[in-house]
C-alpha angles and dihedrals in degrees: 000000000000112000085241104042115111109242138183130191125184126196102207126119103295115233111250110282105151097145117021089255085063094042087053099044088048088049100048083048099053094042086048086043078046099061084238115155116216159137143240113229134146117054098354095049090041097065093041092061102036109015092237098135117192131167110267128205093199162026117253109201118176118218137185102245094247082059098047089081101047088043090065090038079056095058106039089049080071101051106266118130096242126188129190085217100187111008093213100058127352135032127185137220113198128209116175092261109030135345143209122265103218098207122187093155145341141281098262100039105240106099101057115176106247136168093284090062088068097035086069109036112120124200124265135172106258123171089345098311143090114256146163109265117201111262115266089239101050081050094053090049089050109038089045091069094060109094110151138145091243096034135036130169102186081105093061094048091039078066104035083054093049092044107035108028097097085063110030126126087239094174084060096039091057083045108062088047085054108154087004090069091121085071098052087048093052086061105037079057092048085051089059087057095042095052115025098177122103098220082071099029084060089067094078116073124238102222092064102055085048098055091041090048089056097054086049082049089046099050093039078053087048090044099057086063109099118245123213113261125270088005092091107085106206107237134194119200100179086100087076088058097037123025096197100024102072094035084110091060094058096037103039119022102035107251116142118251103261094209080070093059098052120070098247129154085248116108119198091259082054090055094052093046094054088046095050092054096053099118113262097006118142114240 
């Protein structure tokens, strides 16, 4: 656990978890005995959108922020060792063989799980159960921000995109990218690779890659006026995308760090804890 991270541990008599299915099933138990509102995503609500199953290590559950706090007092009440790993975005509960992932936004601080998160949901069978899933499109928003070396997420919205874009929100969904739409066209064009054929390309709407190819037309027309010298920052917003690729480009060759241009819930000691945690990297 990191020296800095917040952590509680309980003594008192642990729920049974002796394989993860039973972990999970404890821990959606003790959150729902809680009064904790949340949501499955990752893994779980992946396959149940698009049918792409994949071993999971773990349980991804998404929070409000004021509940982050009472879903891990939840769990360690109950036994289990629990961390707020990174306090603007992610907790953790541990058994011995898997743990829960408490999300209330995301690394970079954009996708902050809000009422509309929940407004959406619908339900899903999960573990046996029947439980709210998190919204397609607030999976999409999420997932397309993680672009690391050792993680990438383009495949998942690649088949988000295939299996729920017929039926996505897709005003909200432009929405909540908002002045990050570049990032929502660069996949919806990566799409059109992915999948050639014009019974998936059709579920994009049109009218969606023509108003987000005019904003790209209307800033390179923007670009092209000249800026008074030494009054332009130079900004690099890959470290919304990479925590750790684009660290060169704000160390070493001057550019501002873009996560401090955006109104995120990520202050400037955030950011150096999430950079000191990166694995292997020198502190």
């Amino acid at each position: 656990m990191p020296a800095d991270a917040g952590s509680t541990e309980q003594k008192g008599k642990p729920v049974r978890a002796e394989a993860p299915a039973g972990f999970y099933r404890d821990g959606v138990e003790l959150l729902e005995g809680a009064g904790i509102q949340f949501l499955v995503g990752g893994g779980y609500a992946l396959s149940a959108y698009t049918g792409v199953a994949r071993r999971t290590k773990d349980l991804d559950v998404f929070v409000r922020p004021n509940d982050a706090q009472g879903a891990l007092d939840a769990l360690a009440a109950a036994g289990f060792r629990t961390e707020l790993t990174f306090p603007h975005w992610l907790g953790k509960a541990f058994s011995d063989r898997a743990f829960i992932d408490v999300i209330f936004s995301s690394g970079n601080g954009i996708a902050l799980v809000d009422d509309e998160w929940f407004q959406h949901a619908p339900l899903g069978e999960v573990l046996g159960r029947s439980l709210r899933l998190c919204p397609p499109e607030e999976m999409i928003w999420s997932k397309s921000y993680v672009g690391e070396r050792e993680r990438y997420d383009g495949a998942d919205v690649m088949h988000l995109l295939r299996a729920c874009g017929e039926t996505l929100d897709w005003e909200r969904l432009l929405r909540r990218f908002g002045r990050t739409w570049r990032v929502l066209l660069s996949h919806l064009v990566l799409f059109g690779f992915v999948y050639p054929g014009p019974r998936e390309r059709s579920v994009l709407p049109q009218w969606v890659m023509t108003d987000l190819l005019r904003l790209l037309q209307e800033e390179q027309k923007q670009s092209r006026v000249p800026q008074p010298a030494g009054e332009v920052e130079q900004v690099c917003q890959g470290t919304l995308l990479s925590r750790e690729q684009y660290l060169s480009d704000i160390e070493q060759f001057g550019y501002r760090d873009g996560r401090l241009e955006w109104d995120v819930r990520m202050t400037p000691a955030d950011i150096v804890h999430w950079t000191n945690c990166i694995e292997g990297r020198h502190r």
